[in-house]
N, C-alpha and C positions, 0 to 999 in steps of 0.2 A: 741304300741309295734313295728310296722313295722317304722316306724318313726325312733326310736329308732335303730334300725339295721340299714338301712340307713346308719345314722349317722355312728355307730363304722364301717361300711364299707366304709364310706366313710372316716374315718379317718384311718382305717389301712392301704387302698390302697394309700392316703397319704402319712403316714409313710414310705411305701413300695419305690414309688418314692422318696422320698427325697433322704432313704435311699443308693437309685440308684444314684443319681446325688453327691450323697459326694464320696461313691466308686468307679463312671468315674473322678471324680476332683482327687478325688488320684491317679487312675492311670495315669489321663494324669499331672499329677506334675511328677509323679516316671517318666515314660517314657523321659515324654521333659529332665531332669538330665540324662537320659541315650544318648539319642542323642544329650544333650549338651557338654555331657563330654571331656575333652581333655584327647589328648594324646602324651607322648615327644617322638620322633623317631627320629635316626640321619639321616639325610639329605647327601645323598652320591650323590656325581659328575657321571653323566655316559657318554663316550664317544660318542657321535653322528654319524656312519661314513658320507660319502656322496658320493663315487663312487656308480657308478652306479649297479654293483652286489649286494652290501651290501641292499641297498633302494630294489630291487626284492628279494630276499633274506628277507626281513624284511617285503613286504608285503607278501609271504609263510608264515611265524611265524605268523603273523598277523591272517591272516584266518585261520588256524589251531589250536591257541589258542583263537576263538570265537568271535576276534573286530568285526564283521562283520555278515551279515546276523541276526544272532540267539541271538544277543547284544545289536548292535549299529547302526542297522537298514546296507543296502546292503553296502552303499559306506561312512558309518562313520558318517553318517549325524544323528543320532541318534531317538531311538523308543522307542513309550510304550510298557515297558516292558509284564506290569503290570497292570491290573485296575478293582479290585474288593473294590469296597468301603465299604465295611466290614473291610476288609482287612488292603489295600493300594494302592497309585496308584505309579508306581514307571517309570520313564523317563530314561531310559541310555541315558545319556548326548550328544553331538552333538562332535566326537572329530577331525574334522576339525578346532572348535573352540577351544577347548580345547588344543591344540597342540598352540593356537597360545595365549592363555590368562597366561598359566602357562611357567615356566622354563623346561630347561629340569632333572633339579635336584627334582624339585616340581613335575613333571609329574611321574618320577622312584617313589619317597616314595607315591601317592597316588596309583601307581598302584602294589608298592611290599609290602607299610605297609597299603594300605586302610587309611593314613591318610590326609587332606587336608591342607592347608598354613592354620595355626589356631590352628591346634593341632587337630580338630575335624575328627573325624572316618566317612566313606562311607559306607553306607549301600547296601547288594550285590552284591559288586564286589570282587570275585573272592582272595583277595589278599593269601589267607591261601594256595595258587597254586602259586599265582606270585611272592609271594616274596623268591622263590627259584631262579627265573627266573637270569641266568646268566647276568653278564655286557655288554658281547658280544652282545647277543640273545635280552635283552633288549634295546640296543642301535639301533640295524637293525628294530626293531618295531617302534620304536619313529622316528629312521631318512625317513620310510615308510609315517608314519601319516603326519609328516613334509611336505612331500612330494606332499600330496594332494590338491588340491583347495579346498577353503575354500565354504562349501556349506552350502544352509539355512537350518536350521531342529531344531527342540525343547533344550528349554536348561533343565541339568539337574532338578528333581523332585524327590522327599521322601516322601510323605504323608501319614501317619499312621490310618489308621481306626482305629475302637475302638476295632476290634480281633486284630487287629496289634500293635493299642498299649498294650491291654492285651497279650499278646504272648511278647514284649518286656519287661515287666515288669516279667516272670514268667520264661523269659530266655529262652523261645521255639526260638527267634529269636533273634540273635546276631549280634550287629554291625561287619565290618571287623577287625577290630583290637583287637575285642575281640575273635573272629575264630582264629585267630593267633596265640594269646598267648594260645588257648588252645587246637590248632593244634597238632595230635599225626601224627607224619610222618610216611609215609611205612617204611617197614621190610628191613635191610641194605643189600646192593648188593652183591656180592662175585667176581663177574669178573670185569674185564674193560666194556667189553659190555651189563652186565648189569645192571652195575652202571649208563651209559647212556640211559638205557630203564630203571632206578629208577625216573631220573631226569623226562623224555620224561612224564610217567604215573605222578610223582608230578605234573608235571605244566600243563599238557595237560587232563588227567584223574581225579585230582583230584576236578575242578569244581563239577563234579555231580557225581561223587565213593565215595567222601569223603577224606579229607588227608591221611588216613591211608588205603584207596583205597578197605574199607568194605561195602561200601554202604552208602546211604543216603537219605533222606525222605524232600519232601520241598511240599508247596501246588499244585506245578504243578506236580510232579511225583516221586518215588520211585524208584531208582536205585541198581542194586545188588550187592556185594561183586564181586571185579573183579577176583574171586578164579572163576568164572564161565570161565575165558579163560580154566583154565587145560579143559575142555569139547571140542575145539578146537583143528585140527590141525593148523598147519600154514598156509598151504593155505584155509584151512578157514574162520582163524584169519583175514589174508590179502582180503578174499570178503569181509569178512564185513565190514573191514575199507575204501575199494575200494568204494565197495556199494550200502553197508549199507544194504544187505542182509546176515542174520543171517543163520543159523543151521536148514533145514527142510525149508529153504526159505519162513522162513517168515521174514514179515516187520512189524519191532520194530517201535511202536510210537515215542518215543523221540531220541534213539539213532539211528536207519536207517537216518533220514533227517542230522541229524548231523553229522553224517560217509560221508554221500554224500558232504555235502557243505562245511567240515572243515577238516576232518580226513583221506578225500580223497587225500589231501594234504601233509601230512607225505612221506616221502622217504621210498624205498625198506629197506635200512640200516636201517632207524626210526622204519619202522615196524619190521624190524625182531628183533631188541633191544627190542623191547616194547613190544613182544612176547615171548621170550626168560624171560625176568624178571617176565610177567606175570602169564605164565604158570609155572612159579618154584615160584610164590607166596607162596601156601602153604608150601613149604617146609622152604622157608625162613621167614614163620613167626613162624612155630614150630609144623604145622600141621602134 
């Protein structure tokens, strides 16, 4: 009798592993068709300038919208991101190198459509924010990077664990070119100024708010609907982007260090546009 049991235990627990190992072979089949996928995107020229204003000017933009420190490691040489092996382990790229391996028409559509020379989509970067990113504004960033010495640091990485493939396959996690297409933009401007703090919150804000600037959930943090500025004045607005001291003086985990090293950066004009738009969110989305 025990013998007997044994046996169907040992054959259901069998069964149970196989069963495993066909449902990771599907998923990592689905998955690898999801980060093989191509995609066509037009390929548009963007002006480079190279006086000397435009290159500081472009590393400002630069730091403000994240190449740096909290990305692509301090001076562009590039970091892990990432590295939970369940997960994923994920490399932002090196782009000293990258400035010098791509065009500068190749470099615009990976960093405003998330796509690569291939047709193939970038996982985590940002594009659902950059490819609002003007011609001008994009141009003073790449002629910045341009700019740089070329230093040693890691080349890009994507590696999917098996939650990361399952999360890929179930649509919890989406290439950048698929963020795009299903990108819902903020609430439309009404002034001139703060059609400029729509722009400033799309590309600057919308990394970790969300496109539609409501919030957003990822494994490293939970960010709120930016309807928490109406809670602000402006010169409160302006410490905490100064900073990165919040309301009641406290220090926010993710956004204080990021206020301080990126968003400190933003101009008096930047912030008051990006305050101005913010704080009249609710009302311009119909609240």
């Amino acid at each position: 009798m025990m013998n007997r049991l044994l046996r169907w235990s040992g054959l259901a627990l069998g069964t149970v592993v196989a069963l495993a190992i066909i449902a990771f072979g599907v998923v990592y089949m689905l998955s690898e068709r999801i980060l093989g996928r191509t995609y066509e995107v037009p390929i548009v020229a963007v002006s480079i300038p190279t006086d000397p204003a435009a290159i500081l000017e472009g590393r400002r933009l630069a730091t403000v919208h994240g190449c740096f420190a909290d990305c692509h490691g301090k001076q562009g040489e590039g970091r892990v991101m990432f590295d939970r092996p369940m997960i994923a382990r994920i490399v932002a790229p090196n782009l000293t190198t990258a400035v010098r391996r791509y065009t500068d028409a190749q470099l615009a559509t990976i960093i405003r459509q998330g796509v690569r020379p291939g047709g193939r989509s970038v996982l985590v970067m940002p594009s659902e924010a950059f490819v609002a990113l003007t011609d001008a504004d994009l141009g003073k960033i790449l002629a910045y990077l341009k700019s740089l010495p070329q230093m040693a640091g890691p080349g890009p990485l994507v590696s999917p664990g098996p939650l990361g493939r399952i999360g890929l396959v179930a649509g919890k996690f989406k290439m950048a070119a698929q963020l795009i297409a299903k990108a819902i933009p903020p609430p439309e401007a009404t002034t001139e100024e703060a059609a400029f703090g729509r722009y400033l919150a799309r590309t600057t804000c919308a990394p970790c708010h969300a496109s539609d600037l409501r919030g957003a959930s990822n494994p490293d943090f939970t960010s709120p609907s930016l309807q928490v500025v109406t809670a602000y004045s402006q010169d409160a607005f302006t410490q905490l982007l100064r900073t990165g001291v919040a309301l009641g003086g406290r220090n926010l985990r993710t956004m204080s260090p990021y206020a301080r090293t990126n968003l400190s950066h933003l101009t008096d004009a930047e912030i008051a546009a990006l305050y101005g738009y913010l704080h009249a969110l609710p009302d311009a989305a119909g609240h």
